[in-house]
Structures are given as C-alpha cells and as structure tokens.
C-alpha positions in Angstrom: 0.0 0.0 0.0 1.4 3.2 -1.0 1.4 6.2 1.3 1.7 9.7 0.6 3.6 11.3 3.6 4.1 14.9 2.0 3.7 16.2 -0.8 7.2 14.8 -2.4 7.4 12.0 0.2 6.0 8.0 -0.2 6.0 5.4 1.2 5.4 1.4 0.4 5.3 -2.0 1.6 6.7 -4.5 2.9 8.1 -2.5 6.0 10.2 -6.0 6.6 12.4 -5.4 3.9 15.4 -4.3 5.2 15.7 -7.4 7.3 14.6 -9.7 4.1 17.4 -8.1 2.1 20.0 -7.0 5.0 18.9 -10.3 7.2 20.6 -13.2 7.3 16.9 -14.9 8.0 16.7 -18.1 5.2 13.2 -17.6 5.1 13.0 -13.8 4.4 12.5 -14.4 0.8 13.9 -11.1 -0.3 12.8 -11.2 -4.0 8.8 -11.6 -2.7 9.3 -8.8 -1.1 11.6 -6.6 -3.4 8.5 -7.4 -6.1 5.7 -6.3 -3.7 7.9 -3.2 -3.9 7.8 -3.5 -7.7 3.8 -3.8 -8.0 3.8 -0.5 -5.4 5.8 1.6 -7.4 3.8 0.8 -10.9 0.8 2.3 -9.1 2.9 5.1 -8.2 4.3 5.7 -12.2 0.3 5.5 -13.3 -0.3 7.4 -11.1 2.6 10.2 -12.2 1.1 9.3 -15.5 5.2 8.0 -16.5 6.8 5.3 -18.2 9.9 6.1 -16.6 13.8 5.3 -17.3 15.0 3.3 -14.5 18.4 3.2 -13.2 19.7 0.9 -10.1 23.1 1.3 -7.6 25.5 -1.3 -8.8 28.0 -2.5 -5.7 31.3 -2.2 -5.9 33.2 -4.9 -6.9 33.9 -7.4 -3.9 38.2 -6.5 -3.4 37.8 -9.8 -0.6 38.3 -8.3 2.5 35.5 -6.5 2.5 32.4 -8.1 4.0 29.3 -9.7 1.5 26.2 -8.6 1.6 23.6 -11.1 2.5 21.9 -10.3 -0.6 24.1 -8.5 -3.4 21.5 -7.7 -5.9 18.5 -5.8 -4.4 18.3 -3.1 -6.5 19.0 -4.7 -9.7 16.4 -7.4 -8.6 13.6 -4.8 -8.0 14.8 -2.3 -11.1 14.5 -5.4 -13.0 11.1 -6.3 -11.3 9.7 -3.1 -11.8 10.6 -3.0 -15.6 8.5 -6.2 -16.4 5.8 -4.8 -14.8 5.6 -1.7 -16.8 6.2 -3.0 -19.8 3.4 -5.8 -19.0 1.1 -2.6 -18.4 2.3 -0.5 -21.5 1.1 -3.8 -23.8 -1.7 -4.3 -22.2 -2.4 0.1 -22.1 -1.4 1.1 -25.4 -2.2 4.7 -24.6 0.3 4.8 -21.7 1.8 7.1 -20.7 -1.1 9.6 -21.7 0.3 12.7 -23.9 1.0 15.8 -22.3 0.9 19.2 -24.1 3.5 20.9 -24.0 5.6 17.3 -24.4 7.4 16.6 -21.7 10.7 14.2 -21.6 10.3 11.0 -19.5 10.9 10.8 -15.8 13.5 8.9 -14.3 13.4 6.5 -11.7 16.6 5.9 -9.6 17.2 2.9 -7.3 19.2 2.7 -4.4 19.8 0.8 -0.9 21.0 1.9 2.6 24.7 1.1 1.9 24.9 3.9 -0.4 25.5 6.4 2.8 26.1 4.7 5.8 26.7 7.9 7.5 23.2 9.6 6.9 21.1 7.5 9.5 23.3 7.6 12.4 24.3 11.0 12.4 22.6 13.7 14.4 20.9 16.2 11.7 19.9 19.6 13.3 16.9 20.6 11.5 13.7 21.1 13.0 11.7 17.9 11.9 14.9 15.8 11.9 15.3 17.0 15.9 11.8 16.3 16.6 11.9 12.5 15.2 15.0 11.4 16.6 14.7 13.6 20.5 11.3 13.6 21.1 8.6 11.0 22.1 5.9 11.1 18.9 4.2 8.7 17.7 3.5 8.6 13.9 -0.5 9.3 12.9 -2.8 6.4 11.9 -3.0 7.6 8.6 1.0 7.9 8.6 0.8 11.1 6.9 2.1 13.0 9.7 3.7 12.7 13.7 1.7 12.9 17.1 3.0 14.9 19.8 2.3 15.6 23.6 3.8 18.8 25.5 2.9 20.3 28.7 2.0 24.0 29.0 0.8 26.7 31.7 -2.6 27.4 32.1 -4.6 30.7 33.0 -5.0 29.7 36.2 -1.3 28.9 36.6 -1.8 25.3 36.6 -0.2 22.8 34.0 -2.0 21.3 31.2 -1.1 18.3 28.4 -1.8 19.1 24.6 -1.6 16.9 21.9 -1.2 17.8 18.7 -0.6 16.8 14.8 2.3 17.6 13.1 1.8 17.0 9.2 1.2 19.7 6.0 -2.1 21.0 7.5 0.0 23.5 9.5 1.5 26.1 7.5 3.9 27.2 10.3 5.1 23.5 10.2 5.9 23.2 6.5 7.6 26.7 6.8 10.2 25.6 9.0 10.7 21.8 8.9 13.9 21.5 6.7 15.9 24.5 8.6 18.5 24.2 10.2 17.3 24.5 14.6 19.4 28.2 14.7 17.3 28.9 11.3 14.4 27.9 12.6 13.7 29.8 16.3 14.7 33.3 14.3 12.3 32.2 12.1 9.4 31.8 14.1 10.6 35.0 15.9 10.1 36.8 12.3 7.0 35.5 11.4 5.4 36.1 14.8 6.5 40.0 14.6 5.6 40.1 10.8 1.9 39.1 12.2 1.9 41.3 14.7 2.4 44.3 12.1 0.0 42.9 9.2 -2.6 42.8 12.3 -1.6 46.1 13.5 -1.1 44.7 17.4 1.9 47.1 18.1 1.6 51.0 19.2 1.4 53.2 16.6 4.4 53.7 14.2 4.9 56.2 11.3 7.6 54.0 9.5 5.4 51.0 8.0 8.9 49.0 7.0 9.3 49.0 10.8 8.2 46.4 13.2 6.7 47.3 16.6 8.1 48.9 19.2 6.9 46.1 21.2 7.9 43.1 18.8 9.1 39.8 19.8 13.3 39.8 19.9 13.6 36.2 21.2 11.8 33.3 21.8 10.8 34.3 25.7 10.0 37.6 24.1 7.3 35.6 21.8 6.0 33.5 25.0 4.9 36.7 26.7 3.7 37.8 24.0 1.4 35.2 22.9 -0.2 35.4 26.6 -1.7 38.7 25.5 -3.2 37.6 22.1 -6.6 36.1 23.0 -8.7 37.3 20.4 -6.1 35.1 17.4 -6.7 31.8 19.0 -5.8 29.7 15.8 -2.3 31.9 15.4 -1.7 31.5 19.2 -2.2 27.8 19.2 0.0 27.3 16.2 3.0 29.4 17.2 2.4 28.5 21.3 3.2 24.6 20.0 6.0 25.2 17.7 7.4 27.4 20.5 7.1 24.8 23.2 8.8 21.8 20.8 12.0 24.6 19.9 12.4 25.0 23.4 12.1 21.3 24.4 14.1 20.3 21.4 17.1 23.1 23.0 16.4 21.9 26.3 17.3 18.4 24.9 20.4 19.4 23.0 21.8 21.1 26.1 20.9 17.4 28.3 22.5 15.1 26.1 25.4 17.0 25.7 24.8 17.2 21.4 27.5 20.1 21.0 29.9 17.7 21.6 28.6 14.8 20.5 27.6 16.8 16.9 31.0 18.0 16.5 32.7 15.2 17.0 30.2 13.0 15.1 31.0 15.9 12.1 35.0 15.3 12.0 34.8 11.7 11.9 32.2 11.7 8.8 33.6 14.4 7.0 37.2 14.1 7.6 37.9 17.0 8.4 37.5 19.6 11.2 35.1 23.0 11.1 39.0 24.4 9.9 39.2 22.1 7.5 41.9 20.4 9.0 42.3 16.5 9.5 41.0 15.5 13.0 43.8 14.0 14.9 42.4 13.5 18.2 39.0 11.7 17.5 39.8 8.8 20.5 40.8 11.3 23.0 37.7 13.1 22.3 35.3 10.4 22.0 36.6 8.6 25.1 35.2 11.2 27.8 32.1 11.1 25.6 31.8 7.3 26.0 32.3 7.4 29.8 29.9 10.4 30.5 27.1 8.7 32.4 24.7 11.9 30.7 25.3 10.9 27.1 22.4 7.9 26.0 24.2 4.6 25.4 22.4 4.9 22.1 24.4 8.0 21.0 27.3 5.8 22.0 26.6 3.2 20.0 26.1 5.9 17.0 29.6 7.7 18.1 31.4 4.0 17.8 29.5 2.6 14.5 30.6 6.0 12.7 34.4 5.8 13.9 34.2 2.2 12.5 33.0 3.2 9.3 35.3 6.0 8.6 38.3 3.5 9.4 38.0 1.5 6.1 39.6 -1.3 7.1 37.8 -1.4 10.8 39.7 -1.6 14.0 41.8 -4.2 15.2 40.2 -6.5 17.9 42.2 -5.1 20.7 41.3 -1.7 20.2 37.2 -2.2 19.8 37.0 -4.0 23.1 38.7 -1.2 25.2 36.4 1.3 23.0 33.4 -0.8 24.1 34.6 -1.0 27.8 34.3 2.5 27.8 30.8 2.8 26.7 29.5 0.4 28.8 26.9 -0.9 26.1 24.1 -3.9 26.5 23.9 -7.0 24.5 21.4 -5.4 22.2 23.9 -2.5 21.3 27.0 -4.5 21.0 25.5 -6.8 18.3 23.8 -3.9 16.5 28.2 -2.5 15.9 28.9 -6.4 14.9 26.1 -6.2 12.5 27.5 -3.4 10.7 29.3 -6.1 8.9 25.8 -7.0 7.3 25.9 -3.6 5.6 29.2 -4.0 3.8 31.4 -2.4 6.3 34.8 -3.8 7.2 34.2 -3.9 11.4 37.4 -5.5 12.5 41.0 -6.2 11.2 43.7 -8.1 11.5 46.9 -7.2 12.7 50.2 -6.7 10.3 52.4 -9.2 10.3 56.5 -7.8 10.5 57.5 -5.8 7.5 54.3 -5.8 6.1 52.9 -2.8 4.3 49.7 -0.8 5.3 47.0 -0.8 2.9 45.4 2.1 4.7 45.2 4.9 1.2 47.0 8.2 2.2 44.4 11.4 1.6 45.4 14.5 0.3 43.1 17.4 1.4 42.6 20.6 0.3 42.7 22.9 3.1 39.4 25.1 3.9 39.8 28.8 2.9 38.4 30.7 5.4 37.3 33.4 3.6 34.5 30.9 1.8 31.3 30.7 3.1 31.0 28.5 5.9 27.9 26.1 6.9 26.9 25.3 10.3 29.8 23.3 12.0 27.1 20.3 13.3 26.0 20.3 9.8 28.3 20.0 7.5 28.1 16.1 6.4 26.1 16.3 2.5 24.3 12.5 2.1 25.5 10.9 -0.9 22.1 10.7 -2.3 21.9 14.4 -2.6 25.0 14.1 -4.8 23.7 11.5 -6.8 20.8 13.9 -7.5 22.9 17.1 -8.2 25.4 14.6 -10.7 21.8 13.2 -12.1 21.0 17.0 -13.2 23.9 18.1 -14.0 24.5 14.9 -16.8 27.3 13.4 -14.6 25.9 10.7 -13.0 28.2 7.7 -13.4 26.6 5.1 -15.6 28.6 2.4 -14.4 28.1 3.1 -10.4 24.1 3.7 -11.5 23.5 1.2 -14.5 20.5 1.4 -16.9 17.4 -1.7 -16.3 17.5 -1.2 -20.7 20.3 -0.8 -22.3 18.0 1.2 -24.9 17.0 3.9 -23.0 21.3 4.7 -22.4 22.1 4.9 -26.1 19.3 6.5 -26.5 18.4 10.0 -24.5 16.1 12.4 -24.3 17.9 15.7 -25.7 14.6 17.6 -25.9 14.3 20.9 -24.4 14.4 21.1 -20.7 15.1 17.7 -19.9 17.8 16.3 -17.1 19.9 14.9 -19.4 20.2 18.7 -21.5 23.7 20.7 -21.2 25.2 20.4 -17.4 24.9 23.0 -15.3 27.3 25.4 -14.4 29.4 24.7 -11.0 28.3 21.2 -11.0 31.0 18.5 -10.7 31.1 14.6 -11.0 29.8 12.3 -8.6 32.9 10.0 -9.0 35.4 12.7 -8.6 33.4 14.4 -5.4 34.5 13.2 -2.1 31.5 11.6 -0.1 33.0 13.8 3.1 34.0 17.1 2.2 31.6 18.9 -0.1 29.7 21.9 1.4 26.2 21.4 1.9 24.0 24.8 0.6 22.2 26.0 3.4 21.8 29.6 1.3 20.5 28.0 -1.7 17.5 27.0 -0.6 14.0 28.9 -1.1 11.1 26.9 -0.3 12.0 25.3 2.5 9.7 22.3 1.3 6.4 23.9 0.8 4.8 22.7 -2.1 2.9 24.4 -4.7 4.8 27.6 -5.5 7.1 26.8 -8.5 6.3 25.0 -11.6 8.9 22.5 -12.7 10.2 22.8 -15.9 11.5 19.3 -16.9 11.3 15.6 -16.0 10.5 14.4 -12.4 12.8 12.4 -10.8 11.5 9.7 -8.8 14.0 8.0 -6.0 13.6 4.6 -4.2 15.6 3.5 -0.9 15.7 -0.1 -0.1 16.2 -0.1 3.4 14.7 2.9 4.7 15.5 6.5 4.1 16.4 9.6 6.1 15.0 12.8 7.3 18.0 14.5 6.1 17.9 12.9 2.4 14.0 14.1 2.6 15.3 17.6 2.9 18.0 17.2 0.5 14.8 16.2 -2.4 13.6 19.2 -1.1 16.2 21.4 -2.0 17.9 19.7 -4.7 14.4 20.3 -6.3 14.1 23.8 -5.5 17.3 24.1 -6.9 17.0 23.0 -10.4 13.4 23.8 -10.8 12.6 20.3 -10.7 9.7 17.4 -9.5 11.4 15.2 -7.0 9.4 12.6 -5.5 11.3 10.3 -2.5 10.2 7.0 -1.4 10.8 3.6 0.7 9.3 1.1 2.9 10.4 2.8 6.1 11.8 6.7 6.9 14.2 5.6 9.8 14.5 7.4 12.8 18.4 6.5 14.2 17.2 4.9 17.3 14.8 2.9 15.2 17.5 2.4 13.0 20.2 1.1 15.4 17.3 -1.0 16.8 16.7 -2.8 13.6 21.0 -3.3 13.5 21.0 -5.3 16.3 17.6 -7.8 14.7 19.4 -8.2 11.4 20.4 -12.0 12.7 17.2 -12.8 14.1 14.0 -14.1 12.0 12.4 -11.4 10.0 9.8 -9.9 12.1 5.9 -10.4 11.5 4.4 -7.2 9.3 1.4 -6.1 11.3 -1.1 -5.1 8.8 -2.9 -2.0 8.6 -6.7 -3.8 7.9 -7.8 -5.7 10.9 -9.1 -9.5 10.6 -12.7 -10.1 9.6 -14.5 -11.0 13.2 -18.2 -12.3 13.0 -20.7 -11.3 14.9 -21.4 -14.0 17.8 -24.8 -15.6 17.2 -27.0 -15.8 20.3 -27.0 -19.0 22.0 -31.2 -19.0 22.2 -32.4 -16.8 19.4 -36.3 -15.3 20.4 -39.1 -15.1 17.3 -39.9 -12.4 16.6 -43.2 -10.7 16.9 -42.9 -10.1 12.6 -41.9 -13.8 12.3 -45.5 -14.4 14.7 -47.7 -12.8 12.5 -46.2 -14.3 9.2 -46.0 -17.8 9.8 -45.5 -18.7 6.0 -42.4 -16.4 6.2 -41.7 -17.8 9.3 -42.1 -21.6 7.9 -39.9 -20.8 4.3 -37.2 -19.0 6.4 -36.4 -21.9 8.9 -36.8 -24.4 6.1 -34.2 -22.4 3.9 -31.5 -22.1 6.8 -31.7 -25.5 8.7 -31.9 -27.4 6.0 -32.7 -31.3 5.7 -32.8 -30.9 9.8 -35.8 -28.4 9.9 -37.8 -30.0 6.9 -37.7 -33.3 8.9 -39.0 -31.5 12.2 -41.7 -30.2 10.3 -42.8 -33.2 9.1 -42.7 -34.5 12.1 -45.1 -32.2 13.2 -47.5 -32.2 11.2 -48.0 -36.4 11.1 -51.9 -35.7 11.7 -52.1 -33.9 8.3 -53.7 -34.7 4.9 -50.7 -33.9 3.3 -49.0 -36.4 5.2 -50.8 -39.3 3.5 -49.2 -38.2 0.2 -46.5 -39.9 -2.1 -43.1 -38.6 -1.8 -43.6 -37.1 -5.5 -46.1 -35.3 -4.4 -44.0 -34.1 -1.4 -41.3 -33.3 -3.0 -43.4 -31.3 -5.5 -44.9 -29.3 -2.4 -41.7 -28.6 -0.7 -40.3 -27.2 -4.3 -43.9 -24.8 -4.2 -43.1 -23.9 -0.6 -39.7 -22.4 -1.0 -40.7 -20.6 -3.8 -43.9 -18.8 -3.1 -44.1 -19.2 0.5 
C-alpha cells in the first residue's frame, strides 16, 4: 500500500524489507518482497502518469576483505522487477503514458539501498523535523501522513495542562520551517510572529510602515509573553504557542545530552575534516570522555562508535574495539547492533600486520578550507550521498557504471529535448565519482522553499528516487532542495523513513528471524450468534415467512422436524412425488 507522507514524500510495503534483504533470516525471501515493492511503485508511475527510465546502484566490486552482503543484488532485482511490470502494463495500455501538451521528456526512476550512505542514519541532523523525530517521544498518525506529539503548558490559572497535537502539512507554520537548520528555525518563528503582529496592527502606533513594533518579539521568551496577550487570534496563538514549546524542548534536549559535543565530533569523523578544514587527529581522546559520561544515552554511544568504524576503512583491530566498548558500557542489544555493521558491507574489524608488512590504509590529500568561503553550520556540515547523486543526475554526470541502466536502450538513447535532465550540465556542478563523499559543502543559502509545495512550476522531467532499506530525514530535505534548486519534481520514497534509534534498533535484529508485518486492515471477526435466538413478533404474524425461512437455513434438519409435526395432516398421506413437489412450491412462493 502506498502512502503519501508529503507532498514529495512516499512510502510502500513491505516495511520488513530491510531485514529480508539485509537479514541473514533463510526464510525472508527477499525477491517476494523486493516485487511487492515493484507492483507498489507501478501504481505510483500511473499514477505520475510516466513510463519512466529506470536506473539501479550497482555495488562495488567485492576486493575480498571486504564483507558480502547477505543479498548483493537488491536493486538490480527490483529495477528489473519493476521494468517487467511496466512493460506488461504498456502492452496491455497502449495509450500509456497519456500525452502531455506541452511534451514533456520521461521521468526517471533511480534505485538505491542503505549502503549507499552509511553515515546519513546515524548521524545527528539539526533541522527542525529531523530533531523532533530522533529527540522527542511522537508517535506517527494512523494515517502515517504526519507525527503525534504531547507537551505540557501553563494554564490561565497557573496550573499545567497536556496538549496533543498533529504535526503534518495541515500546519502552515510546520511546513515553513521543517527542513531549517534548529538556529534557522527559532529566528524564524521570531520573524514571522512579529511580521503578524504588524500585518494585524497589534503594536503602538508607528509612522515608518517597513518598521516592526516597538513592542515586537526579539527572542523566543520575548514571543511567550507575548502570545499570553493575544486572546482574540486563538488559531495563530495555538500554532506558534506549539512550535514554541517543541524549539524549546528540542534546546532543552540538546543542552541534556550534551549534542554540542557529540555533533562536533560526530561531524569530524564523517567528514574528515574539522570546522578548519583540517584533519582530526584527536578523534579517541575526544570520543573517550564522551563514551564514559554517564549523561550521554548509550544509544548515542553506539552511534559515536559505529561511525568511527566506518570511517576506518579497514575497521579496527580487535584489541582496540573492546577497550572502545569497555568504555561505553553498552548492552547486549547494542554491541550486536556494531557487529552487525558487517551485514551492511562495512569492514568492522581487522587483522593485525604481520612484520614488515605494508599498510594498505590509502594516504588522503586534502585541500585545506579557505576561510574566507562561506562556511555552513559546523554540526551540519556532512552532504548525504544521495543528494549528490541527485545534483550529478541534473547536472548529466551521474556515473553510468556506479548507476547502470534496467534497458540498455533507453542509455544509447536519451532524451535531448528541451528542458530535460539529461540537456547541457549546469554550471558549478562536478562529477559524482570525482566528489568526495566527506567534504563537499552542503548549501544552506540555496535553498527557497524550505519544502512547501505548490509555489514553483517545474520545468523538466521528475525524478523519482527509491531507498531499499529505509530513508532519512536528512535525504527528505535534500529532495527538497535539490528540487528547489534545479526547478525540478522530486518525489522520494521507501518502505520505512528511519528514525536512528529505530535504526540502530533494527541493526541489532538483522540475525534474528524477520519480524511479522502487522497489517494495517484488521481481521474479519463475525458477529457472535446468540445461543437461544427469540421469534420475533414479525416472524409471529407471518407464519409462512416464518415456515420458508427456517426451512431455507436448517436445511434437511428443519424440513424433517416439520414433518414430524404435522403427522396428523392430509398432506401427510401423500407420495413422496407429491412431497417433494410441495416442498419445491413452498420455498418458492411461500
């Protein structure tokens, strides 16, 4: 069943199959489930009204150190899947994909799993829906279109109170701010609430109409008092009164658990470099008091020590990842979830050299930072990979051979027309092969919608992008503004958008049996029949009703008991022609 989660966000079924592909479970039976995918995501290409080129992640080639994957070719599998079923549905639909005027060149549909970025779900992200997901307690709606959440707030009367509300597209103030960055975000709320307060004229009097109120909001406490003397906008108070409360919860937690630290750390390591652009040299001495602090969750430990072990390429000698994990202090649950990174294709553990043998660790040349550039926020400044799949995609660089064609056809042939992805590159793009996965700069600056649908018109083919495994809240804002970017549709899917708890959660299952799918219809229950059913009074005053009725539903059983009856009467005397001829006249006119 396909959900639509936001307006450029789906989701499909099974929500099992990263254990059936990443599992180790025999009886997952990963290609059922990659092809339940398949049949999902032709519904979804009628729907778009496309016949789309598809395009899968090839693995790298296997060098023999590095760990296989319990199942090598899931997107291949369901790329190839997907193509059988939309060419089954083009002979059987001559007509599709319906003409558009003006034309418009075909969409693309691009395949990928989790091991693309192993990075992007474990990292902290620092925008205002990715905070809320991964530090707060909400629940996701029944409809799964948007997240439940319960604060507490002050009353009138002084006393404190419990509010529950829906966070989804419905709330304007929501959308506005979802994909920026948690600094972003409070001076944006701050803005809005003051550019309110002079459309609505709530300030003193001012003779300069570019300038806000004397009175206006200047921080978020500012804003809470302020709100306190709005009664008569109800609606406006009870929107920015909850988005106020979850920034300050969502500061109040980031202050708790210590996520300076933890952030800036967790940003060297997956980058490679420091906010200087400098190589970190001290990542141990810094993550060890972070692994001993009895403050910091022992799941944010686990999600320091899985990123250390993927940035070492060749993972860490024995030794060395036993006095890491005596630090931390983990559980059972979180040790196997490191172990099980190995499922994913990442090297956890190495051996040690042997005398006078050569490292194979690769020596990295790297460019140092000017300072004078534009710099991003230092706890974001790890790009996912898929967002520079999707820039290479629209820029015509996009490596054939890392992202391979389901028909060779549609690669010798493109789609030059006007407008279309694979046109001229664009200026200041560059090569996903020759871009380092760490050390490009994400572009805060560039982006202008923020994710709110509905106010540009796109002006070439849609991309449509598919994550086996789950997907992120941070590659869900990177659609967003890759699209806003190039003036493009982008439309993001998978069978589950991972929360990193959830994620390291389903890490440590990966060698267990693939857990039972709880399905969104309920059983069928019937109605319990009473044990001693009364006549009634209709049945009483109808007995020829009453008679055809009971012989219909008991059957052979109620025709002999009214026989039985009625021994005494003429019509018992008759042959069983005749009888049988009655009975037939009985049931049919009563």
């Amino acid at each position: 069943m396909i959900i639509v989660v936001e307006s450029s966000v789906y989701t499909v079924d099974p929500l099992s199959s990263f254990f059936s592909v990443f599992g180790t479970d025999d009886r997952a039976y990963p290609e059922a489930s990659l092809r339940s995918s398949a049949r999902q995501l032709l519904s979804l290409c009628v729907t778009l009204g496309e016949d789309p080129i598809i395009r899968y992640q090839v693995p790298p080639e296997n060098d023999g150190k590095s760990p296989l994957l319990p199942y090598e070719g899931a997107t291949k599998s369901l790329a190839m899947s997907l193509q059988r079923e939309l060419d089954s549905f083009c002979r059987v639909n001559p007509n599709f994909p319906p003409q558009r005027q003006p034309p418009q060149p075909r969409a693309t549909i691009l395949i990928v799993d989790r091991t693309l970025d192993e990075y992007a779900p474990i990292l902290h992200e620092f925008t205002y829906q990715a905070m809320i997901n991964d530090l707060l307690p909400v629940t996701p709606t029944e409809s799964g279109t948007g997240i439940v959440y319960s604060y507490e707030y002050t009353q009138s009367d002084g006393s404190m109170g419990t509010k529950e509300v829906v966070l989804d597209e419905d709330d304007d103030v929501y959308k506005s701010i979802r994909h920026l960055h948690i600094a972003e975000c409070t001076d944006r709320l701050v803005e809005d609430f003051n550019a309110f307060l002079v459309e609505n004229k709530q300030g003193p009097e001012n003779n300069d109409p570019n300038m806000p109120p004397a009175d206006s909001a200047k921080s978020l406490k500012d804003m809470k008092e302020m709100l306190t003397k709005l009664p008569q906008f109800q609606e406006m108070k009870a929107k920015y009164s909850t988005h106020l409360s979850i920034a300050q919860e969502l500061m109040s937690c980031f202050e708790k658990h210590k996520l300076n630290s933890v952030g800036n750390l967790e940003q060297n390591i997956a980058t490679g470099e420091t906010p200087d652009g400098e190589m970190p040299k001290t990542v141990v001495l810094d993550m060890v008091p972070l692994l001993d602090d009895p403050y910091i969750s022992a799941t944010d430990k686990t999600r320091l020590l899985m990123l250390y072990i993927i940035s070492k390429e060749n993972g860490l000698l024995e030794d060395d990842k036993r006095k890491l994990l005596e630090h931390s202090q983990l559980s059972r649950e979180h040790r196997e979830a490191i172990e099980n990174l190995s499922l994913m294709g990442v090297q956890v553990t190495k051996d040690r050299r042997l005398p006078g043998e050569k490292s194979s660790r690769k020596r990295l040349t790297r460019k140092r930072s000017n300072k004078n550039d534009d710099q991003p926020y230092e706890l974001s400044r790890y790009v996912p990979s898929l967002k520079k799949s999707m820039d290479a995609f629209f820029s015509q660089q996009l490596d054939h051979q890392q992202f391979a064609y389901a028909r060779e056809s549609d690669m010798d042939k493109p789609d030059l027309s006007p407008g279309n992805a694979l046109g001229p590159p664009s200026s200041g793009s560059s090569q996903l092969s020759g871009v380092s996965l760490r050390t490009t700069k994400p572009t805060w600056k560039n982006k202008t919608t923020n994710g709110v649908s509905g106010q540009r018109t796109s002006n070439g083919a849609k991309l449509i992008i598919f994550v086996v495994g789950g997907m992120t809240y941070s590659e869900i804002r990177s659609a967003y503004e890759v699209g806003d970017l190039h003036n493009r549709d982008i439309f993001i899917g998978t069978t589950e958008i991972l929360r990193p708890k959830t994620y390291v959660e389903n890490l440590g299952q990966l060698r267990m049996q693939v857990p039972k799918t709880k399905s969104t219809i309920p059983p069928y229950t019937p109605p319990v029949q009473p044990s001693h059913p009364k006549t009634s009074a209709l049945k009483n005053h109808m007995p020829q009703l009453h008679l055809s009725t009971s012989q219909m539903s008991l059957g052979s059983q109620s025709t002999k008991s009214t026989n039985t009856t009625n021994t005494s009467t003429p019509s018992s005397m008759d042959k069983p022609e005749d009888k049988k001829k009655k009975k037939g006249l009985k049931k049919l006119f009563g």
